[in-house]
N, C-alpha and C positions, 0 to 999 in steps of 0.2 A: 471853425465858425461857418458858418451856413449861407449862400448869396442868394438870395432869390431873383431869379430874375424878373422882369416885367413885359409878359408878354401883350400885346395889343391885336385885336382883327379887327381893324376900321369897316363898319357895313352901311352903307348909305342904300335909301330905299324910297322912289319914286314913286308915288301915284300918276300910274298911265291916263285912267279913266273905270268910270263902273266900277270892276270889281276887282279891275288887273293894276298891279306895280312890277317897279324894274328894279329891281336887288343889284349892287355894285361893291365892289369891293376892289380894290387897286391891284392891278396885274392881274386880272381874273374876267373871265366871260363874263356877260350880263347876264340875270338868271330871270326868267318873267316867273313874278307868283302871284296868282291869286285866290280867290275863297275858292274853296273844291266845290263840287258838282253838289252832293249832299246836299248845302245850304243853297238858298233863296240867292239867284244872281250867279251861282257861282259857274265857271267855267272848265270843263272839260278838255285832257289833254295838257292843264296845265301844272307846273309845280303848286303846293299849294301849301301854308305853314305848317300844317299835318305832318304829311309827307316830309317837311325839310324836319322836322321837330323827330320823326321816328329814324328817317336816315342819317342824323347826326346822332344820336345815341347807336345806331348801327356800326356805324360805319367807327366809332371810337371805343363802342367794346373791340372789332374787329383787330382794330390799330394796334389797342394795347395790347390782346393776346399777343399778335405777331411777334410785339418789340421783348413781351415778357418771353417766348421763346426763344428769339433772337438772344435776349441776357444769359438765359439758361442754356445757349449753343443745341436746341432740341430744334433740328430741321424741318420746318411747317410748309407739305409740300401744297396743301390745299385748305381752303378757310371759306365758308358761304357762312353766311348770319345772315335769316329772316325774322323777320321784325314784324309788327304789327301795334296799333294803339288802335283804342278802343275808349271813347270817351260821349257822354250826353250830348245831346242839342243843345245850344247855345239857349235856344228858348224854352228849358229845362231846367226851371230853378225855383225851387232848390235843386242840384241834382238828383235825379233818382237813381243815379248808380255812380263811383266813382272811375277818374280813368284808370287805365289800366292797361300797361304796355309786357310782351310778351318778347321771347328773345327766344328764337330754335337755333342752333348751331351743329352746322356739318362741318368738319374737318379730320384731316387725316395727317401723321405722321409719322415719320421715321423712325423704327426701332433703334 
């Protein structure tokens, strides 16, 4: 028989002011994110939903290769994944192009 378990990641997310919020999550740094620089308002230097949206698909191909090596005992001595998205203006609608996120992966392994 099969147990699924029930995972949870509680995200609570503040409006600072303007264009900035404070992302939180229990047992975890504060994270500031707001609109990227691109957009009208937006601010420079900061985290921005973009960004967390292309490094959570980064960062969990990344994971999983590792763990599927790890299952397979194939020793992974090195792993870079660069990422990218690529999506319309918000005031581009319909859109005229759809988004469109891209995955490069460098790594290297043990014979």
């Amino acid at each position: 028989m099969t147990v699924f378990k029930d995972h949870r990641f509680p995200v609570a997310v503040h409006w600072v002011g303007e264009r900035l919020t404070l992302a939180s999550a229990p047992g975890k740094a504060d994270l500031q994110v707001a609109t990227p620089p691109e957009f009208h308002g937006g601010i420079a230097g900061v985290w921005n939903p973009e960004d967390l949206l292309v490094a959570s698909t980064a960062a969990c191909f990344a994971v999983t290769l590792a763990a599927v090596a790890e299952r397979r005992h194939l020793p992974l001595r090195d792993l870079d994944v660069n990422e990218w998205l690529s999506h319309p203006s918000p005031f581009d609608l319909p859109p005229r192009r759809p988004f469109f996120a891209c995955h490069t992966v460098g790594r290297s392994m043990d014979a």
